[in-house]
VOPA-685129 format. One record per residue (C-alpha): residue number from 0; residue in one letter; x, y, z. Coordinates in Angstrom, 2 decimals, always signed. Example, Ala and Ser with C-alpha at 12.3 -4.5 7.8 and 13.67 -1.06 7.14 Angstrom:
BEGIN
{nr->0; rest->A; east->+12.30; north->-4.50; up->+7.80};
{nr->1; rest->S; east->+13.67; north->-1.06; up->+7.14};
***
This chain:
BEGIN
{nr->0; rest->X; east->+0.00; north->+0.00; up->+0.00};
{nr->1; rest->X; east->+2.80; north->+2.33; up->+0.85};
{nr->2; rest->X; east->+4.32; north->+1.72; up->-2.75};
{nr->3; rest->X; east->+1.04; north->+2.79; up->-4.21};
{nr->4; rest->X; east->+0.81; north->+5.94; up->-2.62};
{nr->5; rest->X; east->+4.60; north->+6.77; up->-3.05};
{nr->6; rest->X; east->+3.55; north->+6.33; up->-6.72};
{nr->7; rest->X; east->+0.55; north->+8.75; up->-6.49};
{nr->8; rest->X; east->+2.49; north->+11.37; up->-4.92};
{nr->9; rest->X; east->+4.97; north->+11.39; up->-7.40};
{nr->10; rest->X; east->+2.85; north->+11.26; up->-10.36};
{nr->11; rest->X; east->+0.98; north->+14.21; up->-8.65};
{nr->12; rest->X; east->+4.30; north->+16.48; up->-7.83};
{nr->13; rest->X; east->+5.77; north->+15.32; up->-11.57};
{nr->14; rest->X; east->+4.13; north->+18.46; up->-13.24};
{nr->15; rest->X; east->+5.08; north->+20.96; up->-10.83};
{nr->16; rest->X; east->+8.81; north->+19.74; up->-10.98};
{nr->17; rest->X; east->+9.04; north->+19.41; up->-14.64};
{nr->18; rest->X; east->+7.00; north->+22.82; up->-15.35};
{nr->19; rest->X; east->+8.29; north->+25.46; up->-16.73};
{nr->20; rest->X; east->+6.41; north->+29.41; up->-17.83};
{nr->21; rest->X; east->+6.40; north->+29.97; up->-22.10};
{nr->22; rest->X; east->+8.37; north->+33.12; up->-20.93};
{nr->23; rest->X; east->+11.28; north->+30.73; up->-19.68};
{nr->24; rest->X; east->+11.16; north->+28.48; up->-22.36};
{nr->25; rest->X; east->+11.12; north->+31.34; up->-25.09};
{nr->26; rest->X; east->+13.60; north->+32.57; up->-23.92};
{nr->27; rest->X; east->+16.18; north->+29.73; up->-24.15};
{nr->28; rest->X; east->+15.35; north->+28.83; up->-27.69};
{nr->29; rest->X; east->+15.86; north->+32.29; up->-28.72};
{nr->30; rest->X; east->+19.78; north->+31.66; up->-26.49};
{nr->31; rest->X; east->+20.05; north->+29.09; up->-29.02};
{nr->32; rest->X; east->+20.69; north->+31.53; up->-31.92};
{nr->33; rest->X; east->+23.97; north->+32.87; up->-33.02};
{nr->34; rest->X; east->+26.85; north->+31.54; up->-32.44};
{nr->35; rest->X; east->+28.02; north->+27.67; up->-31.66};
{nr->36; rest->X; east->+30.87; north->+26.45; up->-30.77};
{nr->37; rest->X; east->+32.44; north->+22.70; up->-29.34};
{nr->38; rest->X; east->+34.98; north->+20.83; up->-28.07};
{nr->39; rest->X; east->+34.94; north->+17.07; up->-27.85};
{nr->40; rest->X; east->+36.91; north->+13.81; up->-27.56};
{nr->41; rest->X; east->+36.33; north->+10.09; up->-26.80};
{nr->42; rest->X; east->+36.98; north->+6.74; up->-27.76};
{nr->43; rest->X; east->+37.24; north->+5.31; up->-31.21};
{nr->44; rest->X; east->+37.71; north->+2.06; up->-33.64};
{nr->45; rest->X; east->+39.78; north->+2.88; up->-36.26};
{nr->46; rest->X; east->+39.48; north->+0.79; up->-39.18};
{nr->47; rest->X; east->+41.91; north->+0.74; up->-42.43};
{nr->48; rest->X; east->+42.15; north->-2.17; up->-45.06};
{nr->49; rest->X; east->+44.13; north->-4.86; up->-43.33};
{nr->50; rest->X; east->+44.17; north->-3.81; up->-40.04};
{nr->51; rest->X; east->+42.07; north->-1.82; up->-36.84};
{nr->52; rest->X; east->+42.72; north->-0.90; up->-33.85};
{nr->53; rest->X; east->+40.85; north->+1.11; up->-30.66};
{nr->54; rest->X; east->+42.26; north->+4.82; up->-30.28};
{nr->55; rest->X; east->+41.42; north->+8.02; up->-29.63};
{nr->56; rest->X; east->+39.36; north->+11.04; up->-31.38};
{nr->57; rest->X; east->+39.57; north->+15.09; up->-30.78};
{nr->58; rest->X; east->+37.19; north->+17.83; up->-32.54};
{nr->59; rest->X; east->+36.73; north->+21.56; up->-32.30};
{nr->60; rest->X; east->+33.48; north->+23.06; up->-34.09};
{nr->61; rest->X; east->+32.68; north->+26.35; up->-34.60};
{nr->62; rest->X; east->+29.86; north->+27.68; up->-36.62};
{nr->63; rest->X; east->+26.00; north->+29.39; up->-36.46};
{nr->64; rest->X; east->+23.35; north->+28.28; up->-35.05};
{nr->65; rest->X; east->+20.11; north->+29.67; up->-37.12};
{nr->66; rest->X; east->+17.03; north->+28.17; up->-34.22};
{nr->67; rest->X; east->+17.29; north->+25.39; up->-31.81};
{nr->68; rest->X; east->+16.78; north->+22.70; up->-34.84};
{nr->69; rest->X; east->+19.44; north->+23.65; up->-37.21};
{nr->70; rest->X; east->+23.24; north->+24.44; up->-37.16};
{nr->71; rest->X; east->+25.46; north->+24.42; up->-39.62};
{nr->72; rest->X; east->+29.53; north->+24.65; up->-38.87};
{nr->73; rest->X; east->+32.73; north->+23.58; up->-39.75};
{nr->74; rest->X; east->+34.63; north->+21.30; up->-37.80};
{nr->75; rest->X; east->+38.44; north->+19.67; up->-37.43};
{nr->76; rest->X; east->+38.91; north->+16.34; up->-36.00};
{nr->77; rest->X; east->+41.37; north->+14.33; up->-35.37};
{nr->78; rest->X; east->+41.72; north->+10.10; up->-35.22};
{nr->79; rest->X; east->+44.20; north->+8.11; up->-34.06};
{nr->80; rest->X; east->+45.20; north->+4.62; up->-33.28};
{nr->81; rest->X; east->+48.29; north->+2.19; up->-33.20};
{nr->82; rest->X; east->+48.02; north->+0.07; up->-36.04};
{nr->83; rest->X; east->+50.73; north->-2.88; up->-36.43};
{nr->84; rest->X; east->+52.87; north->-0.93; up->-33.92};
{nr->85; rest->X; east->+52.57; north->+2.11; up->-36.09};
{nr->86; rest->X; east->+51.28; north->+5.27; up->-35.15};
{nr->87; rest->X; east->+48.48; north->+6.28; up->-37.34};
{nr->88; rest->X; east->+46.37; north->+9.66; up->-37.01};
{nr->89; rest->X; east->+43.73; north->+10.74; up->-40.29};
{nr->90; rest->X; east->+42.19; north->+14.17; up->-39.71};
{nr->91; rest->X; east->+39.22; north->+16.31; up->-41.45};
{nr->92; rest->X; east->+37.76; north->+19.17; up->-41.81};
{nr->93; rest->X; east->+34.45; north->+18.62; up->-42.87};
{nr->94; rest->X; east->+31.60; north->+21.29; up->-43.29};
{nr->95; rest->X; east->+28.27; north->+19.69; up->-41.31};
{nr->96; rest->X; east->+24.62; north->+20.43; up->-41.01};
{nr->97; rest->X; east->+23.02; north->+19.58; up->-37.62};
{nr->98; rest->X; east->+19.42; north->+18.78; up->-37.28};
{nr->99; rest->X; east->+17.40; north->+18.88; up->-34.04};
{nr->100; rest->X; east->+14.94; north->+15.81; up->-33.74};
{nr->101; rest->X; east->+13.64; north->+17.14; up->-30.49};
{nr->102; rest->X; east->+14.03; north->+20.06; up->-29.00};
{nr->103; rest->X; east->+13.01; north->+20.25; up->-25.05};
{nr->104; rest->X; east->+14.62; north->+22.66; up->-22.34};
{nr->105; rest->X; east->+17.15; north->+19.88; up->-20.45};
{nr->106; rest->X; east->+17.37; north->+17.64; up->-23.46};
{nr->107; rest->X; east->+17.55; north->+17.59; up->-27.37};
{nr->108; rest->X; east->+18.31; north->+14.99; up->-29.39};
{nr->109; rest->X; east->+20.30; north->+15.54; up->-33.07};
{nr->110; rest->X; east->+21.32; north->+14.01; up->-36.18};
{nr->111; rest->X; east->+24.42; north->+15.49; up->-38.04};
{nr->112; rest->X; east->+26.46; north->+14.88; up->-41.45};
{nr->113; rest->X; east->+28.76; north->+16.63; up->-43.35};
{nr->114; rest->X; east->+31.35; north->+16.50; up->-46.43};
{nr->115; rest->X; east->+35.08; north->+17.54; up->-46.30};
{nr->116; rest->X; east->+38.27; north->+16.91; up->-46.72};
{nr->117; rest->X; east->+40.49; north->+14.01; up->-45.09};
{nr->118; rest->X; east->+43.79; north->+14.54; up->-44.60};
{nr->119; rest->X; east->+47.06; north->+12.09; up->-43.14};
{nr->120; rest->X; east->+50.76; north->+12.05; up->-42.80};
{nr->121; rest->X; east->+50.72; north->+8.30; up->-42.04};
{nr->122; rest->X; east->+49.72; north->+6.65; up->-45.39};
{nr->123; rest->X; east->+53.01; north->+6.52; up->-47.02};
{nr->124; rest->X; east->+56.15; north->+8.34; up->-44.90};
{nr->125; rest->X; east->+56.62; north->+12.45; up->-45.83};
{nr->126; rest->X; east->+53.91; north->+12.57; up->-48.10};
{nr->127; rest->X; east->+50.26; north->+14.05; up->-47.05};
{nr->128; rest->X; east->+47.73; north->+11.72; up->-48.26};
{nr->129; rest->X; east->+44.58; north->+13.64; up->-48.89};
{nr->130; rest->X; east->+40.81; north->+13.03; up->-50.31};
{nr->131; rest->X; east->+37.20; north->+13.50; up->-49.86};
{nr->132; rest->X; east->+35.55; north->+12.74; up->-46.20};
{nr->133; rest->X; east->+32.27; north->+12.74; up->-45.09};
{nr->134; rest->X; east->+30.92; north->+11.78; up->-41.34};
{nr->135; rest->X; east->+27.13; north->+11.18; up->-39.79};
{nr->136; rest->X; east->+26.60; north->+11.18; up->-35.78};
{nr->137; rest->X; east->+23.70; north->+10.64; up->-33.60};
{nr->138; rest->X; east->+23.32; north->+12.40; up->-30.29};
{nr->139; rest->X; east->+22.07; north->+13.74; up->-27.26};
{nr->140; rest->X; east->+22.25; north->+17.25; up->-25.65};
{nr->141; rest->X; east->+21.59; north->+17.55; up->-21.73};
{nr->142; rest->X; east->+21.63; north->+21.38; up->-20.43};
{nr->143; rest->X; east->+23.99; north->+22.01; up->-17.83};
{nr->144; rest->X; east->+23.91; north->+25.61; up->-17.80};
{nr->145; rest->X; east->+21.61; north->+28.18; up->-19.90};
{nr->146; rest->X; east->+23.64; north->+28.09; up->-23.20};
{nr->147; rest->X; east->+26.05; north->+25.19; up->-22.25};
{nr->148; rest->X; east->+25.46; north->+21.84; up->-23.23};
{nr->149; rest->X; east->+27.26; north->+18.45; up->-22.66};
{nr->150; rest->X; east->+26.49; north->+15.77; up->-25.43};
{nr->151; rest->X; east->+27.37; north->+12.10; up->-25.93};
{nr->152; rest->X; east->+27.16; north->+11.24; up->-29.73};
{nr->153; rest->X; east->+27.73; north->+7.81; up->-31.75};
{nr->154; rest->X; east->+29.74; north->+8.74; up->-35.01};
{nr->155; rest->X; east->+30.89; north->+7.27; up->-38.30};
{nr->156; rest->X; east->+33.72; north->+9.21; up->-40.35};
{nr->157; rest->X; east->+34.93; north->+8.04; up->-43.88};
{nr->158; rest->X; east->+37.91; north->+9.35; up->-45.25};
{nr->159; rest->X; east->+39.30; north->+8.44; up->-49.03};
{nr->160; rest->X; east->+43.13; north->+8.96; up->-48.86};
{nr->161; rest->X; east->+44.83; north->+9.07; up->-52.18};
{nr->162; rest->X; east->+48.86; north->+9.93; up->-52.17};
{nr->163; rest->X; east->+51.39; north->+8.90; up->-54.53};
{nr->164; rest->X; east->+49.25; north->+6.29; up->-56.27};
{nr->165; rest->X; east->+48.66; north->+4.61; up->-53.11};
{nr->166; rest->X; east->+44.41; north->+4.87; up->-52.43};
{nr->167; rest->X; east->+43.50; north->+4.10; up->-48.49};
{nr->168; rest->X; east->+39.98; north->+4.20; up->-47.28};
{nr->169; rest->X; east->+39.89; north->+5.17; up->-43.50};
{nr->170; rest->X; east->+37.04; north->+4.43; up->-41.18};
{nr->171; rest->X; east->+36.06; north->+5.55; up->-37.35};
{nr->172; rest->X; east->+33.68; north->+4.15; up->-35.61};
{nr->173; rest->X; east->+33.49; north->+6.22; up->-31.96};
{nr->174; rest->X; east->+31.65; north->+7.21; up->-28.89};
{nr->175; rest->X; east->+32.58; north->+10.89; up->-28.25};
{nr->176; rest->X; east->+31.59; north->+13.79; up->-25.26};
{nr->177; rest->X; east->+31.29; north->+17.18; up->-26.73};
{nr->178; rest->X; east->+31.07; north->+20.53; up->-24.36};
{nr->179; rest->X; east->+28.67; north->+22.94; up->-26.86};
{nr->180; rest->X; east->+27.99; north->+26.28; up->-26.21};
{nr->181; rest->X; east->+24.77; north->+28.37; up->-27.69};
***
């Protein structure tokens, strides 16, 4: 019986915790307009033909941010991993649209993908291996101050590599945590 009315009282003190006035919620969409900016790093699996390896990725983003559904910006990230006890690092700069799927105070959720460049010193030695790049990444925004976010995101990032007649696809699969400001 106890449970039941445990239950009751939360369900009744639910909307008064989660309420908020149109006044306060107007006016953090309109703090998500201008400009947007991130930092982020994680964990990733780095794959190239032949061999893969677990490693690390970095990314800086900077760009506008036209409502709270869409953002467009370009960022520069950085992969790495040891591959047959070599060190191997691709990076990009890639150009990406960001779509909100929902948009809520404390939470939003996002899709992203974007086109670029890929870029790596580690294909052949002293040559830069360069070619067309393009990533998608699913994630989730939690509000930890009024235009400060912190977001977990699952991520895919293709890179072509072409250097001295030598082609190299590159692929990162990664879990990353981003700090984004509004």
């Amino acid at each position: 019986m106890n449970h039941r009315l445990f239950a009751a009282l939360l369900l009744a003190a639910a909307p008064g915790v989660f309420a908020q006035s149109a006044e306060e919620w107007n006016a953090q969409q309109s703090s998500l307009d201008g400009l947007y900016a991130g930092i982020g790093g994680g964990g990733t699996l780095l794959i190239v033909p032949g061999d893969h390896a677990f490693g690390y990725d970095a990314e800086l983003r900077l760009g506008y941010s036209f409502n709270p559904v869409l953002q467009i910006y370009l960022s520069g990230s950085v992969d790495g991993a040891s591959l047959s006890g070599r060190t191997f690092r691709c990076g990009q700069i890639v150009a990406f649209l960001q779509y909100h799927l929902l948009v809520r105070p404390a939470v939003m959720v996002y899709v992203r993908g974007g086109i670029g460049v890929g870029l790596s010193r580690d294909v052949v030695p002293d040559s830069t291996a360069a070619g067309l790049a393009g990533a998608v990444g699913i994630g989730v925004e939690f509000r930890v101050a009024p235009n400060l976010f912190l977001a977990p995101e699952v991520f895919f990032r293709n890179a072509s590599l072409s250097t001295q007649g030598i082609d190299e696809d590159v692929r990162t699969v990664g879990l990353q945590l981003a700090l984004l400001y509004y």
